[in-house]
C-alpha positions as CSV (number, residue, x, y, z in Angstrom):
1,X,26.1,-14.7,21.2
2,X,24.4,-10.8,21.1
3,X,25.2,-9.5,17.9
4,X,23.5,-6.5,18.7
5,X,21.9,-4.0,21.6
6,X,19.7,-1.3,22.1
7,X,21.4,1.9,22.4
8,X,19.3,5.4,22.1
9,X,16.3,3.8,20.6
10,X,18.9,2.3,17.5
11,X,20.9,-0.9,17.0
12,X,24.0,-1.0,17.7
13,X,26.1,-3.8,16.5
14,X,29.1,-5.1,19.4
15,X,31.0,-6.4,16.5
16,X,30.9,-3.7,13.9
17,X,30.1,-0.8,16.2
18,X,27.7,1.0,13.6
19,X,23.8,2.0,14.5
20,X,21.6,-0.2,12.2
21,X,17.7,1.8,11.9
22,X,15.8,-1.4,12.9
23,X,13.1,-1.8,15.4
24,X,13.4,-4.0,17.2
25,X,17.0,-5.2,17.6
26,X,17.2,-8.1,16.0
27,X,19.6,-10.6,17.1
28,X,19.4,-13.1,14.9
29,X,17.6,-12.5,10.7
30,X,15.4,-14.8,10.3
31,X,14.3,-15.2,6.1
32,X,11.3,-17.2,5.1
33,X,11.6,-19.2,1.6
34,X,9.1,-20.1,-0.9
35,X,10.0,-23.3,-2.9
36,X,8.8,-24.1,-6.2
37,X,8.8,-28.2,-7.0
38,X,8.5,-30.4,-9.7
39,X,7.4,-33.6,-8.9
40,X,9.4,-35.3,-6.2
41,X,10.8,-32.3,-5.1
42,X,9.9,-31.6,-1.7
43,X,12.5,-33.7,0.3
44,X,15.0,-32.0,-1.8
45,X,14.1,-28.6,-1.1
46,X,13.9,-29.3,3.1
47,X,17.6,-30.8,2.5
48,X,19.0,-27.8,0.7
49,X,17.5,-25.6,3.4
50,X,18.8,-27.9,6.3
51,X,22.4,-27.4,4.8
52,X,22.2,-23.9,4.5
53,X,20.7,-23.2,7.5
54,X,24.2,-26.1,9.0
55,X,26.3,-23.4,6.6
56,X,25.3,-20.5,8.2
57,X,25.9,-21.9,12.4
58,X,29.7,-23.8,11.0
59,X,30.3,-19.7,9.8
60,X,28.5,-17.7,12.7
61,X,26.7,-16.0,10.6
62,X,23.4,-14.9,12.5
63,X,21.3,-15.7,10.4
64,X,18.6,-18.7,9.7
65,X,15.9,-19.8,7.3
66,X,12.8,-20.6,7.5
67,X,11.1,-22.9,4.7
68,X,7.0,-21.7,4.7
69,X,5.9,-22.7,1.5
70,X,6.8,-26.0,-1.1
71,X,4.9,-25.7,-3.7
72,X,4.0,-27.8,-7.3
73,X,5.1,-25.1,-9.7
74,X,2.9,-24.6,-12.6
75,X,6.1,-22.5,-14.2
76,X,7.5,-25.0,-17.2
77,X,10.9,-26.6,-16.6
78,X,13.7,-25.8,-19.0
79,X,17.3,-26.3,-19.7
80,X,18.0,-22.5,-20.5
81,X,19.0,-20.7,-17.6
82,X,18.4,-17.1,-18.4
83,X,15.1,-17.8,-19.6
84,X,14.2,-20.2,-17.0
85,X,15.3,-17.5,-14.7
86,X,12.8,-14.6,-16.5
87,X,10.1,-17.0,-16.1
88,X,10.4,-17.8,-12.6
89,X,11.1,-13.8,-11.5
90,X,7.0,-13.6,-13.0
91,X,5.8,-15.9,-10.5
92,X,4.0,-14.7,-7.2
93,X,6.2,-13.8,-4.5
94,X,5.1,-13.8,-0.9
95,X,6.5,-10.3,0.5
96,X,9.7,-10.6,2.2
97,X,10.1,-14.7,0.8
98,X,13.2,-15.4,-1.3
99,X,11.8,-17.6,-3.7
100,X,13.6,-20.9,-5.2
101,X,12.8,-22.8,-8.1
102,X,14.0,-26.2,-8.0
103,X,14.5,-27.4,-11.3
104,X,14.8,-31.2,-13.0
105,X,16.6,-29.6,-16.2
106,X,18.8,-26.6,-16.3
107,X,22.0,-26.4,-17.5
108,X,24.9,-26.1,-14.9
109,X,23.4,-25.8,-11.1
110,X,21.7,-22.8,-10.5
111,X,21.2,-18.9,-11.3
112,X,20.2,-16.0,-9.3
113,X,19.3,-12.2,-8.9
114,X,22.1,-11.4,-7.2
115,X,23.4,-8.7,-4.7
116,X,19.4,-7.4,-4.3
117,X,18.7,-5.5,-0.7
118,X,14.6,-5.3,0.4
119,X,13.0,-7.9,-1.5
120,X,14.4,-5.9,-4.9
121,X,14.9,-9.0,-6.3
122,X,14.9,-12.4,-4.5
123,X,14.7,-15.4,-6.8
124,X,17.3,-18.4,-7.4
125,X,17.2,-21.8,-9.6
126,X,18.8,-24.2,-8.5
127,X,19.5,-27.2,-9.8
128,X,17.7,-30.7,-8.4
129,X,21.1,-32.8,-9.4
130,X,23.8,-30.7,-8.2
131,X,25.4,-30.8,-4.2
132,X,23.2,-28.8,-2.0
133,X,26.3,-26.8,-0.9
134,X,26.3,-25.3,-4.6
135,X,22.1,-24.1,-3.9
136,X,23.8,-22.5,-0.5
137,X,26.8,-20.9,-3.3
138,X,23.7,-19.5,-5.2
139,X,22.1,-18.0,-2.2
140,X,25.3,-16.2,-0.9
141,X,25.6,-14.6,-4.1
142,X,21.8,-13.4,-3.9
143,X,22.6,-11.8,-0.2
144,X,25.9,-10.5,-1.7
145,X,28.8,-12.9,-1.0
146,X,31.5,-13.0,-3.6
147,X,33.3,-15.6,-4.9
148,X,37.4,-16.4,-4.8
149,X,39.9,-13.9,-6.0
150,X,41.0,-15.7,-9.0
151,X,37.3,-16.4,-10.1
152,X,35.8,-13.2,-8.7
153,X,37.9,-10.8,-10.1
154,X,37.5,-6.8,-8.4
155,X,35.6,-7.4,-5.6
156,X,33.4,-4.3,-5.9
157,X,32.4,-2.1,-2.5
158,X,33.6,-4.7,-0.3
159,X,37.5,-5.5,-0.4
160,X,37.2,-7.9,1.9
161,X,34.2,-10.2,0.2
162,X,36.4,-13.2,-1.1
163,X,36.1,-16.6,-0.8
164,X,38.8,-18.5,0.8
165,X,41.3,-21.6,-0.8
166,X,42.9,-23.4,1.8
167,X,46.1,-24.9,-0.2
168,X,47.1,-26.8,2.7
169,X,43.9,-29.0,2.8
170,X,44.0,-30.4,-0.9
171,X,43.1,-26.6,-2.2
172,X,39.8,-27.3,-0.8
173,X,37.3,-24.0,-0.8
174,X,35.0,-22.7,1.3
175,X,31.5,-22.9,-0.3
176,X,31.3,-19.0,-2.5
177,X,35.0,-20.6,-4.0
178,X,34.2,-21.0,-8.3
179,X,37.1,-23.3,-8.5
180,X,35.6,-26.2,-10.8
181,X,36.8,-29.4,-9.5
182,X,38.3,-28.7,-6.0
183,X,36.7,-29.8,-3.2
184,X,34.2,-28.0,-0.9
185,X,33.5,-27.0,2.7
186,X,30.6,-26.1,4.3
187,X,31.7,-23.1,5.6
188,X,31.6,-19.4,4.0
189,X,35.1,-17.8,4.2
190,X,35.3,-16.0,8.1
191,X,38.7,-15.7,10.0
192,X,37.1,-16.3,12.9
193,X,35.8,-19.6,12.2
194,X,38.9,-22.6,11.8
195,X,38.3,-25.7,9.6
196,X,41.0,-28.3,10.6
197,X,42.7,-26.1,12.6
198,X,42.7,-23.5,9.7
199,X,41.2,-19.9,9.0
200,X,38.5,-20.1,7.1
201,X,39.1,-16.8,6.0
202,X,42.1,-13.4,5.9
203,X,40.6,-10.4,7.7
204,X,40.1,-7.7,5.4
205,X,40.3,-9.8,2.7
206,X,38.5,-12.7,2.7
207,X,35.6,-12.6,4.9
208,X,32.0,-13.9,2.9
209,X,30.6,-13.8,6.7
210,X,31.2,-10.1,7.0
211,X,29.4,-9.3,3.9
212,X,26.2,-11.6,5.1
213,X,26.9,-10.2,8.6
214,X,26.8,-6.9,7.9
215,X,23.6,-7.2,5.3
216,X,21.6,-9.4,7.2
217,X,19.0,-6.7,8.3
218,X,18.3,-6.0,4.4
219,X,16.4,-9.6,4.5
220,X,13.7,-8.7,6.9
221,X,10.9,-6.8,5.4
């Protein structure tokens, strides 16, 4: 589906209707990555893209990525997250890469610089032993995406950037949803997009897609 044509040498988006400066129109963002590995790390990193990349299509979000680089990481492994994090944001970034850090050791399942436009800051860690779909939680909050009300709390310039709880399906969450213990979906919340013959998401309230949607030129340099 166009997402976007040329109008008086600007983008203009069909769904939004707003003129977007970029040359040329870009239908679809494309993002290269950058992984950092430990040992035994490289299958791992191609699967957590491959489910991102599945996350974004279930959502129609346009956007894909594109893994360039895994790399053996000479940055030490720890358990601290914060620090782990300030050590990894020293490493080498190709221009325009988000860079991830897989890691063997952190505590919980992953930490980012989050809500950066034009390569500002664009680094994660993610955890090696936690569900990919929580590495694809970690990179929606890096592009912007917030989480559910309850866990969320004021959801800053966009009133609409909440993730979704769908009660009748066991309370199961689309994937920015912070609810410990309740299942997830592979979906970010978009109420245009059903998930057993539910919305995914409220419009005006809780629509994760929007956000990426409308932000998805900030990720090409």
């Amino acid at each position: 589906m166009d997402v976007c044509c040329k109008q008086n040498g600007r983008c203009k988006d069909a769904v939004l209707g707003c003129n977007v400066a970029s040359a040329p129109c870009l239908l679809r963002a494309v993002i290269p990555m950058t992984f950092e590995i430990n040992e035994g790390g490289r299958a791992l990193s191609v699967q957590f893209v491959e489910v991102a990349n599945q996350v974004l299509r279930n959502s129609q979000i346009p956007i894909s990525l594109d893994l360039q680089k895994v790399r053996l990481s000479r940055t030490p492994d720890q358990s601290d997250p914060d620090r782990l994090l300030e050590a990894v944001k020293r490493i080498p970034r190709e221009p325009g890469h988000i860079l991830v850090y897989l890691s063997d050791s952190i505590r919980g399942c992953g930490i980012t610089t989050n809500d950066c436009q034009r390569g500002s800051c664009m680094y994660i860690v993610a955890s090696a032993k936690c569900d990919p779909l929580l590495f694809v939680r970690q990179l929606g909050f890096l592009m912007g995406a917030g989480s559910d009300a309850e866990t969320h709390g004021p959801p800053g310039r966009f009133p609409y950037n909440f993730a979704r709880i769908l009660e009748r399906v066991n309370y199961t969450q689309t994937v920015m949803g912070g609810q410990i213990g309740r299942p997830r979906i592979p979906y970010f919340s978009n109420p245009r997009v059903t998930y057993r013959g539910l919305v995914t998401g409220i419009k005006g309230r809780q629509d994760n897609a929007r956000v990426l949607f409308e932000r998805r030129y900030d990720w090409v340099l």
